[in-house]
LUMTI-76367 format. One record per residue: chain; x, y, z of N, C-alpha, C in turn. Coordinates in pm, 1 decimal, m for minus. Layout:
<zases>
- chain;n.x;n.y;n.z;ca.x;ca.y;ca.z;c.x;c.y;c.z
- A;X;Y;Z;X;Y;Z;X;Y;Z $
...
</zases>
This chain:
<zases>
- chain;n.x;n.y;n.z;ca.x;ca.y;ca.z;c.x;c.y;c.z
- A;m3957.9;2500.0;m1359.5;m3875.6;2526.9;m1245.0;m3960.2;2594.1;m1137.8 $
- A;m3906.8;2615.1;m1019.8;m3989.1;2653.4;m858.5;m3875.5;2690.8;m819.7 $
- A;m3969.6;2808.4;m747.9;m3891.3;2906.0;m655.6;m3862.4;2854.2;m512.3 $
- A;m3767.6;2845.0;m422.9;m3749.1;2821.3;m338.6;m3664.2;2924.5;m241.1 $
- A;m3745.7;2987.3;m141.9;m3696.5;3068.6;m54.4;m3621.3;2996.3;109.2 $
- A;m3524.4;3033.9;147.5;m3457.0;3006.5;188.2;m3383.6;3072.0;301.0 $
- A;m3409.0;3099.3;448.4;m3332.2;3186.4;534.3;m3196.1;3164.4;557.7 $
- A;m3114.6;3263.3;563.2;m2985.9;3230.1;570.9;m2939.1;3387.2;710.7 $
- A;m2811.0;3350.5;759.5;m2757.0;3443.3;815.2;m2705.9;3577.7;758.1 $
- A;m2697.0;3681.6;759.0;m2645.1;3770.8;635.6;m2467.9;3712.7;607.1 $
- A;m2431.2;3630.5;741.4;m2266.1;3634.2;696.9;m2266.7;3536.4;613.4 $
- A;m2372.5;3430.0;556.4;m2340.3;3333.6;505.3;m2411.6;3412.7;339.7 $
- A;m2470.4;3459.1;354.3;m2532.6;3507.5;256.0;m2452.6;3613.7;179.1 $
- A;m2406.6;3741.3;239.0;m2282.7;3788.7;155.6;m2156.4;3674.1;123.6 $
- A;m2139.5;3597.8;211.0;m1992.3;3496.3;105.9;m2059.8;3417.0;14.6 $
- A;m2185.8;3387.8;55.6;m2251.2;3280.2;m73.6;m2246.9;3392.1;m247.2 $
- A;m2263.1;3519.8;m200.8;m2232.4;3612.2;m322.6;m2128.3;3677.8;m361.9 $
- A;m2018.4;3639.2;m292.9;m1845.1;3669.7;m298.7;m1808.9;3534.5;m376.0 $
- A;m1836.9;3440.1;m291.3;m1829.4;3257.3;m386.5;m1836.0;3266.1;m549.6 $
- A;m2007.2;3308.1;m502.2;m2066.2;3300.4;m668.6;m1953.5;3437.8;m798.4 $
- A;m2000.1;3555.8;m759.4;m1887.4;3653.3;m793.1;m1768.7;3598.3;m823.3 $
- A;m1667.7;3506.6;m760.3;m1537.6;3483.5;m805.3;m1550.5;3363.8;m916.8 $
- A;m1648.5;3340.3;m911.0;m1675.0;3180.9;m989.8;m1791.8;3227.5;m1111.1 $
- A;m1788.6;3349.9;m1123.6;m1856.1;3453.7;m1261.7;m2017.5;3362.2;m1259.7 $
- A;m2109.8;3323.1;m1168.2;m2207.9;3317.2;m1157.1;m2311.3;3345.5;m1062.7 $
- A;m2444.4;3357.1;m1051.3;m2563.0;3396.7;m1046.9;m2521.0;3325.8;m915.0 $
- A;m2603.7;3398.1;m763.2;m2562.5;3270.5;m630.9;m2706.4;3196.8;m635.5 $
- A;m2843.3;3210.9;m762.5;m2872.1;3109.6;m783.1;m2797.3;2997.4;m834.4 $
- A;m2776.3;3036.8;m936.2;m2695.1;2874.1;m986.7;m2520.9;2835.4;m947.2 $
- A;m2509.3;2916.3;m849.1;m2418.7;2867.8;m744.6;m2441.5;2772.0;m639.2 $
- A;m2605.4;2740.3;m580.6;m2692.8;2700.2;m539.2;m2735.1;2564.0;m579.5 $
- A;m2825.4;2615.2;m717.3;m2809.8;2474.3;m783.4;m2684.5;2376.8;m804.0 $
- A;m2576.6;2419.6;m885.3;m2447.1;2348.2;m844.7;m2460.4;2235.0;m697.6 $
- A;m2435.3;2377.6;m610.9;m2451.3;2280.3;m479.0;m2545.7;2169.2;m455.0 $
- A;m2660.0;2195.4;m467.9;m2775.0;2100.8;m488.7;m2737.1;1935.4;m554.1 $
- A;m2691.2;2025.0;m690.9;m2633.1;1904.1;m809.1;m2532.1;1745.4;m707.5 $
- A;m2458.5;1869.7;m644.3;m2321.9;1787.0;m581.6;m2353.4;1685.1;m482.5 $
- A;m2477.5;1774.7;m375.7;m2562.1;1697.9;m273.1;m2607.1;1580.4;m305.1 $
- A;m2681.1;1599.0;m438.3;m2771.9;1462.6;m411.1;m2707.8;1367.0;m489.7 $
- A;m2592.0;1365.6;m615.2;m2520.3;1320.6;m634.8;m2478.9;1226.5;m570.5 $
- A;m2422.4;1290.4;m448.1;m2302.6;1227.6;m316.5;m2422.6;1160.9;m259.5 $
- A;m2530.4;1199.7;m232.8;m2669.9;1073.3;m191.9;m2684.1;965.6;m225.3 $
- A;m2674.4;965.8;m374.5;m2727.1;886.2;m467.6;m2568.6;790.1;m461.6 $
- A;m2446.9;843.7;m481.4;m2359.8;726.6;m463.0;m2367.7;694.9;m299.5 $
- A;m2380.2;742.0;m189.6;m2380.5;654.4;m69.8;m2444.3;591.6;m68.4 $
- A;m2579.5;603.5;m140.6;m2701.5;500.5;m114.7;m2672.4;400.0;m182.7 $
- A;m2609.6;388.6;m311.5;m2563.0;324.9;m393.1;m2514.2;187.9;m311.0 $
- A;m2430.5;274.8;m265.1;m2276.0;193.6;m199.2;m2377.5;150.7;m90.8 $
- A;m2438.2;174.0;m13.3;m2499.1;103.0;84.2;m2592.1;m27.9;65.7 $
- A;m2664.9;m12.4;m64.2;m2691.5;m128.9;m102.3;m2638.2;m254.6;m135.0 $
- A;m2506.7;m171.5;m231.2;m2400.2;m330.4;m239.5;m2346.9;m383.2;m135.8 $
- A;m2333.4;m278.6;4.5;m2266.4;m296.4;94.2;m2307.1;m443.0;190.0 $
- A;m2444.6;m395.9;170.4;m2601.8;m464.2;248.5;m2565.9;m612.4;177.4 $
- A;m2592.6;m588.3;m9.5;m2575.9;m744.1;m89.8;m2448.6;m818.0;m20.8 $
- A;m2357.3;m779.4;m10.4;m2211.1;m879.8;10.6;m2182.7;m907.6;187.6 $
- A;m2252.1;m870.5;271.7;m2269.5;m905.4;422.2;m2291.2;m1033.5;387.9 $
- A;m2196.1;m1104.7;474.4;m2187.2;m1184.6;502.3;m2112.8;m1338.8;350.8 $
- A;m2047.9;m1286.8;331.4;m2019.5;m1290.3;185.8;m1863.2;m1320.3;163.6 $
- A;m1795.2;m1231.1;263.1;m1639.6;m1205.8;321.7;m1562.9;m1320.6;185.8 $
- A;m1531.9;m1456.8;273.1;m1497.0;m1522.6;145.3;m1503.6;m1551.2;30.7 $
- A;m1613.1;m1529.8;1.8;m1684.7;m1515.6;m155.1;m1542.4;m1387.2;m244.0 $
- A;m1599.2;m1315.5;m155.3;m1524.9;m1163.8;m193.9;m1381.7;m1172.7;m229.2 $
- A;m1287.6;m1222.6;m110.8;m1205.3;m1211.5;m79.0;m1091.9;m1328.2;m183.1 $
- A;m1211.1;m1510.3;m256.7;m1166.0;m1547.6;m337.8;m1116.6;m1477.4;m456.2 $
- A;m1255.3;m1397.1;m468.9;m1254.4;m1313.2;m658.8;m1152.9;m1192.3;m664.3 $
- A;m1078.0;m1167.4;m519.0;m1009.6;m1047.7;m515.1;m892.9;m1186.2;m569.8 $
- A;m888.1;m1253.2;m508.2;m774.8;m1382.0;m522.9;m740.3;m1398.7;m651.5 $
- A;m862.7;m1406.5;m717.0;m877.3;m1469.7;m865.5;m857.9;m1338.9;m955.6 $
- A;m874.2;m1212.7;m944.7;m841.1;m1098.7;m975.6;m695.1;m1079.3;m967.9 $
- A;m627.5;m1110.6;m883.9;m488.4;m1113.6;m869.1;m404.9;m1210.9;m921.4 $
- A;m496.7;m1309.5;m973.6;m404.7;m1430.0;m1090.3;m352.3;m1537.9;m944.8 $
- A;m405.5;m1514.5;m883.9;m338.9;m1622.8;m708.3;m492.3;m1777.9;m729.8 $
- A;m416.6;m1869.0;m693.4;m443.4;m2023.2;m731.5;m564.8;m2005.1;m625.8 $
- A;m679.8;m2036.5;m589.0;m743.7;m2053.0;m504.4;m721.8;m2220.4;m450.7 $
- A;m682.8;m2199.8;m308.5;m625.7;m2303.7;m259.2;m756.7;m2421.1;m248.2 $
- A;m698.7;m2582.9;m262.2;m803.3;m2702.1;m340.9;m853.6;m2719.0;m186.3 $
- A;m961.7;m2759.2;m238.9;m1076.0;m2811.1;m98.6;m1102.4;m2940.0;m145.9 $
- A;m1113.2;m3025.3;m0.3;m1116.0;m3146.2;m26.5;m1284.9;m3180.0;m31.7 $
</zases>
């Protein structure tokens, strides 16, 4: 593990240790938590941005299998 120092305002810095205090932990690993949640929520937007990227241009493709997901006849092409 690494130390990481960090400037903060004092008002954010006493509630970051009122936070941690009500939630019976360290406002390091009140910190980490946060961290955890951050890159988490990264890692699914980026996620989602990739599939987002794969199915452009795709619309009907999509919009059949939602069809076919719903038990609905996909209408006959001649």
């Amino acid at each position: 593990m690494s130390a990481l120092i960090i400037r903060l305002p004092e008002e954010k810095r006493t509630r970051l240790k009122l936070v941690a205090k009500s939630r019976k932990v360290s406002v390091t690993k009140l910190i980490e938590e946060m961290a955890t949640i951050l890159l988490a929520d990264f890692d699914a937007e980026t996620r989602f941005e990739l599939r987002a990227a794969r199915g452009r241009g795709r619309i009907a493709e999509g919009l059949a299998l939602l069809d076919k997901a719903a038990g609905k006849r996909a209408p006959k092409r001649n």
